[in-house]
N, C-alpha and C positions, 0 to 999 in steps of 0.2 A: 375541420378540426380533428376530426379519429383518424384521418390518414398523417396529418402532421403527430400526432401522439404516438399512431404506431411507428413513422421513421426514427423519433426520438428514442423512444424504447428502443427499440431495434438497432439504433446506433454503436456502434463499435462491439456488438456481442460475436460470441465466436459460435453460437448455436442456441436454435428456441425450440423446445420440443411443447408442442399444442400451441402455437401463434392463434389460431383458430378462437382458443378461451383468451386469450389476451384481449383480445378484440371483442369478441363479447361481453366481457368486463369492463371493457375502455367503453360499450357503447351502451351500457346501463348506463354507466356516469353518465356523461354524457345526453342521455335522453331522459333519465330520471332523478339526477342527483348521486347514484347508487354507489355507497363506498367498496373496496374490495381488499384483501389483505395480500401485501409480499415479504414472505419471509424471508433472513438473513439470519445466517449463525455465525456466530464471533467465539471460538473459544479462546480465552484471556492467557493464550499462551507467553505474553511477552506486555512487557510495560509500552514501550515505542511501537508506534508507527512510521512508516514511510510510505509516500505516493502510492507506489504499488498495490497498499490495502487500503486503500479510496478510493480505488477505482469501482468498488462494488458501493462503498459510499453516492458516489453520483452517479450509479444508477437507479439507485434506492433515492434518490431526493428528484430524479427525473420523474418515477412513477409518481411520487407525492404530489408534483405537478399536475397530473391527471387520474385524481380521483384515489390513491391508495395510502391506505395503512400500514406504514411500515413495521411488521413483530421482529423487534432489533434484539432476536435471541442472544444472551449470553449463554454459552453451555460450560454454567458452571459443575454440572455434574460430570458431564462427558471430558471435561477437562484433564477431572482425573484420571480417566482412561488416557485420553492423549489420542486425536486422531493419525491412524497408521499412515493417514493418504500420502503417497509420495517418500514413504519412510523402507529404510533399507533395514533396518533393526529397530525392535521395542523401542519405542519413545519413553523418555524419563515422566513418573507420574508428578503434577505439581502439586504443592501442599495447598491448604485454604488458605494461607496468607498471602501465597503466591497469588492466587487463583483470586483473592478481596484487591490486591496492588493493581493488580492490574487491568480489573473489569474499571477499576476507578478511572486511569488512561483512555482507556476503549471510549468510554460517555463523552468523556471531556473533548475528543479530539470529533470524535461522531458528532456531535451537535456545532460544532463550525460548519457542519455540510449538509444533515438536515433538517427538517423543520420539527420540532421538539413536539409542536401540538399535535403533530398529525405520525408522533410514532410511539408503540406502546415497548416497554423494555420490558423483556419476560424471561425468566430463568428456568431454564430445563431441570435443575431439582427438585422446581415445586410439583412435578409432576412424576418424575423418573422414580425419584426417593419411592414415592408410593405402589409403585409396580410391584413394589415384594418379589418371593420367589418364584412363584405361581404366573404371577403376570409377565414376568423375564424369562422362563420357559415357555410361555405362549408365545411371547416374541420370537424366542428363538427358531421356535418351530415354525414357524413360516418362513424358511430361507433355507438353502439345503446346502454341505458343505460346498457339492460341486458346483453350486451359483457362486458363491462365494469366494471360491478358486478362479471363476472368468474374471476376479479385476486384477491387472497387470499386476500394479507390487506385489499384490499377494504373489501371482501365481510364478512372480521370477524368485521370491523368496524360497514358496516352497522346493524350485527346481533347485535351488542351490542350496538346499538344507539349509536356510538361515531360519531361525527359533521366528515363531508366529504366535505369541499369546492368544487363547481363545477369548480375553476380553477382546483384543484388536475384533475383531469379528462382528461382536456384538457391537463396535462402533456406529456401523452405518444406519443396524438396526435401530440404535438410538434413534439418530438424526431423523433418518423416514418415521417414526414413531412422535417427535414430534410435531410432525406436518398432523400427524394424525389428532391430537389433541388439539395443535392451535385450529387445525384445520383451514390452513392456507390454501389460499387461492391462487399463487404461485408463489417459487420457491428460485432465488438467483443465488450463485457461487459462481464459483472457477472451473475452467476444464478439465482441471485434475479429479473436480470433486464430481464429476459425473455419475458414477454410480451409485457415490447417496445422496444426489438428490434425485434420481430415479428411485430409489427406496421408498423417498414420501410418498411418488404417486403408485408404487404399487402397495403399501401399507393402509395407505387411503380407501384404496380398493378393498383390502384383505378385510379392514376394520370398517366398511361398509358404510364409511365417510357421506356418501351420496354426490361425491366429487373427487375427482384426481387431480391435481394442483398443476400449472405448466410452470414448465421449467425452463430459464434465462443462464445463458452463461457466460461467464466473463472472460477472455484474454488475459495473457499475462504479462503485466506490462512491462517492460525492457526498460533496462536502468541506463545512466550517463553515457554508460559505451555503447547505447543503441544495437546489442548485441547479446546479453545475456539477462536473463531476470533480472529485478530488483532486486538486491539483498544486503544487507546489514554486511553478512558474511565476506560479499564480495568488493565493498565498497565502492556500490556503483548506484549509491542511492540517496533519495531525499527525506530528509527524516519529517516528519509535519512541524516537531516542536525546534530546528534547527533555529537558528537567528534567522531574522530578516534579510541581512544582508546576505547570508550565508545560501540563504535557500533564491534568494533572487541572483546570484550570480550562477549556482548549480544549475539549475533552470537555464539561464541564458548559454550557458556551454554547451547546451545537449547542439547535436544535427540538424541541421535545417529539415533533413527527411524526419528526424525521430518527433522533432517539435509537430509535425499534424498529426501523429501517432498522440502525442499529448494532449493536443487540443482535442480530437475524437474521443477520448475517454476520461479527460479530466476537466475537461472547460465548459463553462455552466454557458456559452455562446452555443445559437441554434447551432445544425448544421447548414444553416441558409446563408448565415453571417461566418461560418468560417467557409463554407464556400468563395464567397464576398473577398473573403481576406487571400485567397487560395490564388482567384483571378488577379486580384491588386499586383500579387507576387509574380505571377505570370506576365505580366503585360508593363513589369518595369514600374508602373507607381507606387509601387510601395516595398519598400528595402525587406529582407528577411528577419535582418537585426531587429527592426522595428516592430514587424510582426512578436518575434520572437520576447521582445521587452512588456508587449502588450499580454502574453501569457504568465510572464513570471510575475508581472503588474498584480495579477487575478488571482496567484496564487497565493503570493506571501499576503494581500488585504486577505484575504479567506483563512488565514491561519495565524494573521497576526491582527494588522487593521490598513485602512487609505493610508495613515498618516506614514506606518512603518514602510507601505510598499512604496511611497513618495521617497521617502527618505534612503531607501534601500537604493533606489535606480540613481540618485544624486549621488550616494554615499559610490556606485558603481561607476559614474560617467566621471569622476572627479579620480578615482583609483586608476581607473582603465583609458578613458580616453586622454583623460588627459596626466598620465604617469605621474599621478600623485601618490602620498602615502595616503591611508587611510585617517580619518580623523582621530579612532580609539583603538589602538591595538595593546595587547597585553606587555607590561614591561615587566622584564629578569633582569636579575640581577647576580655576578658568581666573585669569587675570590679567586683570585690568579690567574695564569696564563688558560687557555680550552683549546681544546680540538674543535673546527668547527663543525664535523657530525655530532658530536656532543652538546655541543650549544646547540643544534637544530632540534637536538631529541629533547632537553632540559626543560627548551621553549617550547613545547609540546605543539613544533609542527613540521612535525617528522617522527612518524612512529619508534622506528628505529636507525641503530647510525648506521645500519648495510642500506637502508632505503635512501638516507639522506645520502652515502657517496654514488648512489646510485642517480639521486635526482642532480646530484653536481657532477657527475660523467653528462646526462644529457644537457645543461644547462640549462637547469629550470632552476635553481640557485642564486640569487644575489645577495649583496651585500654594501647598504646605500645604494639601492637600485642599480650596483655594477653586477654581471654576470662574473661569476669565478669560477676556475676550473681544476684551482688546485684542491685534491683531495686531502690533502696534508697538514694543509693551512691551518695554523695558531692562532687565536686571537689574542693579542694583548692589551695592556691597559687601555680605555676608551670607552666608547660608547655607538654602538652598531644597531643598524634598521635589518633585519633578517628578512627573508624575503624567498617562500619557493613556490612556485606556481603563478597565477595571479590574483588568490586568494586568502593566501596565509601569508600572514605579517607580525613579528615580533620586535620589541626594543630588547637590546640586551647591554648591559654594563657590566662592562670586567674591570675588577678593583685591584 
C-alpha cells in the first residue's frame, strides 16, 4: 500500500525535494492512523479557472487519498502584493473586491476535486496582518539582497534595468513564512514557484519549526495545441465552468500524444488502469478515440455531472459523426443585406472579421453545412446555419 501511495504521489510531478519525509508521513498513516498537512496557495488573482490550475487540484485530492490535510491557502493578503514569479514588470495590485470575487470562484471550482471534510481553508491575513513592522523587518532580515537576486526573473530584470519593487521581494518571504505558521508538512506548486517553496523549508528552519516541509512540484500543463501552456491569453485552453458540450469536444481535439499527458495529471484513474488503457491502444483493442471519449467522459461529470457528460458525447456523436446540426445553438437575427465576416463576428463566433476571412481562406467556414470560400460573400434575405470549425454553430436571419 505505501509503495502504491508513493507512485501516485509521485505521478506526473516535475521534482520532490525530501521524498524521504513523504514516505515517513505516508507510513505514520498508514501504521498508525496519523494524519499530515499539504499546503497549496491560491492567490485569487482571477475569477476563471482552466485545466491547467487543476492540475495541483488533483494532486492535493491524490494525498487526501492517503492520509493528508489539505491547508487550501487563499493568500488574500499576498494578493495584494501580486506574485512577481514569472513577471517581466510590477504586477497590477488587486483591490478587496477584486480579491472577495474571486476567492468565491477559487472554492466553488476547488471542491469538484477535493474532498471538502478532509481540507481546512485558511487565509494568510489572519496572520500576516499581525506581523506589524517589527515582525516584517524580522522577516526581512533573514534573506539577503544577493539570495534574492539568484531567482531568474528577478536577476534578468535587474540586468536589464527593469523597475523591481521592494514589496516583490518580500513576496516569497511571505509564502515561506506561512509554512512557518501553518507549519506544513509539505508544501506542492509549480516549477516556476520553486524558490518560494524552498523559502518555507528554510523559514521553517530559521523559525525553529522543529521540521522542514518537503516540497512537490507540479509541471505545466500544455493547452489544445499540445505545445505551449495553457492560457486564457493564448486560447489554447479549457475553462472548468465552459459548457458541457463545449468542454467535452475541447477535450476530444486535443493529440493522441497530449491525451496521456491529460490522463497523467488530470485523471482520478490509477496509473495501473491507465497503463491498462496505454496497452488496449497498443495492441489495436481499443481505438484512441475511444480512449480519448472516456477522458473527456470524466472530465465534464467532474465539473458538471454523469447526466451532462452523457449528453455531451450524444450531443458530440450526433454533430460529428454523424454531420448533424446541433440540437441548441444560438439564433440572430439583422436587417438587410451583411457581409458574411460580419455575420460571423455579430453571431459571436468569430472574434473578429480579419479572423473570420481568415478561417474562410482555410475552409473551416460553412454555410448550411456547405464550405465557402468567397471572402466577399453577401447574405441576403433568408435564413442561414453558420458554421466554423466543428464546434461553433449559429442560426442567423437576414430581414
Amino acid at each position: 500500500m505505501l509503495e502504491e501511495a508513493l507512485r501516485e504521489i509521485s505521478r506526473g510531478s516535475a521534482e520532490i525535494i525530501d521524498i524521504e519525509r513523504i514516505e515517513k508521513l505516508l507510513k505514520a498513516f498508514f501504521d498508525e492512523g496519523k494524519n499530515y498537512t499539504v499546503k497549496c496557495g491560491f492567490d485569487p488573482t482571477a475569477p476563471d479557472l482552466h485545466l491547467g490550475h487543476t492540475v495541483l487540484l488533483q494532486k492535493l485530492a491524490t494525498f487526501q487519498k492517503y492520509g493528508a490535510i489539505v491547508q487550501f491557502l487563499i493568500g488574500d493578503f499576498t494578493a495584494t502584493i501580486g506574485d512577481p514569479t514569472g513577471k517581466s514588470a510590477t504586477r497590477k495590485v488587486l483591490t478587496k473586491d477584486d480579491i472577495i470575487k474571486n476567492i468565491s470562484s477559487y472554492t466553488t471550482q476547488a471542491f469538484k476535486i477535493l474532498d471538502e471534510s478532509k481540507t481546512e481553508i485558511v487565509y494568510n491575513n489572519d496572520w500576516l496582518e499581525k506581523l506589524g513592522a517589527i515582525g516584517m523587518l524580522e522577516l526581512s532580515s533573514t534573506l539577503t539582497v544577493a539570495r534574492m537576486l539568484e531567482r531568474d526573473d528577478f536577476s534578468k530584470r535587474f540586468a536589464s534595468q527593469t523597475p523591481i519593487a521592494v514589496s516583490e521581494f518580500i513576496y516569497p518571504l511571505l509564502q515561506g513564512y506561512d509554512s512557518v505558521h501553518l507549519k506544513s508538512d509539505i508544501e506542492i506548486g509549480g516549477t516556476d514557484q520553486k524558490f518560494n517553496l524552498l523559502m518555507g523549508r528554510q523559514l521553517q528552519k530559521v523559525y525553529d519549526v522543529k521540521k522542514q516541509q518537503a516540497v512537490l512540484m507540479m509541471p505545466i500543463l500544455e493547452g489544445l495545441d499540445g505545445v505551449q501552456k495553457m492560457s486564457k491569453s493564448l486560447n489554447n485552453y479549457i475553462g472548468v465552468t465552459d459548457e458541457a458540450n463545449d468542454m467535452f469536444g475541447k477535450v476530444l481535439s486535443i493529440s493522441d500524444d497530449l491525451m496521456w499527458r491529460f490522463y497523467e495529471l488530470l485523471s482520478a484513474k490509477t496509473l495501473d488502469e491507465i497503463a491498462q488503457l496505454k496497452i488496449g491502444v497498443e495492441d489495436g483493442t481499443l481505438h484512441p478515440k475511444k480512449v480519448k471519449e472516456e477522458l473527456s467522459m470524466e472530465i465534464v461529470e467532474r465539473f458538471h455531472s454523469k447526466d451532462f457528460a452523457i449528453s455531451a458525447k450524444e450531443e458530440f456523436d450526433k454533430v460529428h459523426a454523424k454531420s448533424q446540426i446541433p440540437t441548441d445553438i444560438p439564433e440572430f437575427s439583422c436587417d438587410g443585406e451583411i457581409w458574411i465576416a460580419k455575420a460571423l463576428l455579430d453571431c459571436n463566433i468569430e472574434p473578429s472579421t480579419s479572423q473570420a476571412r481568415r478561417d474562410i481562406k482555410q475552409g473551416a467556414v460553412k454555410i448550411n453545412q456547405e464550405k465557402i470560400s468567397d471572402m466577399q460573400l453577401q447574405l441576403s434575405a433568408g435564413e442561414y446555419i453558420l458554421q466554423v470549425g466543428k464546434r461553433k454553430f449559429a442560426k442567423l436571419k437576414v430581414n
